[in-house]
C-alpha angles and dihedrals in degrees: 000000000000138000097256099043082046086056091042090065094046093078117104110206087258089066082047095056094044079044091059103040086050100059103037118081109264086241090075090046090093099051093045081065096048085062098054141085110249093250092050088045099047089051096051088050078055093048095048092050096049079059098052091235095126127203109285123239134248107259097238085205118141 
């Protein structure tokens, strides 16, 4: 097996989530948690604060 499938299989589900966030546009991040249970929502938003990526803010454009 090589080095990359091995660290591939390192990931636990919470890597995969910060994976994820970190690769959509912000715009779709409201409606990701609109998607979600309240449990699964409130630790992404955990998650997201551990990595100091914060919760993004409503664009107040007209």
């Amino acid at each position: 097996m090589t080095k990359k499938k091995l660290e591939r299989r390192r990931l636990t589900g919470d890597d995969k989530v910060r994976i994820l966030m970190k690769l959509i546009p912000m715009e779709d991040f409201e409606q990701v948690l609109d998607k979600l249970e309240r449990k699964q929502a409130e630790k992404l938003l955990i998650l997201m604060k551990e990595d100091d990526l914060g919760v993004p803010e409503k664009n107040n454009q007209g």
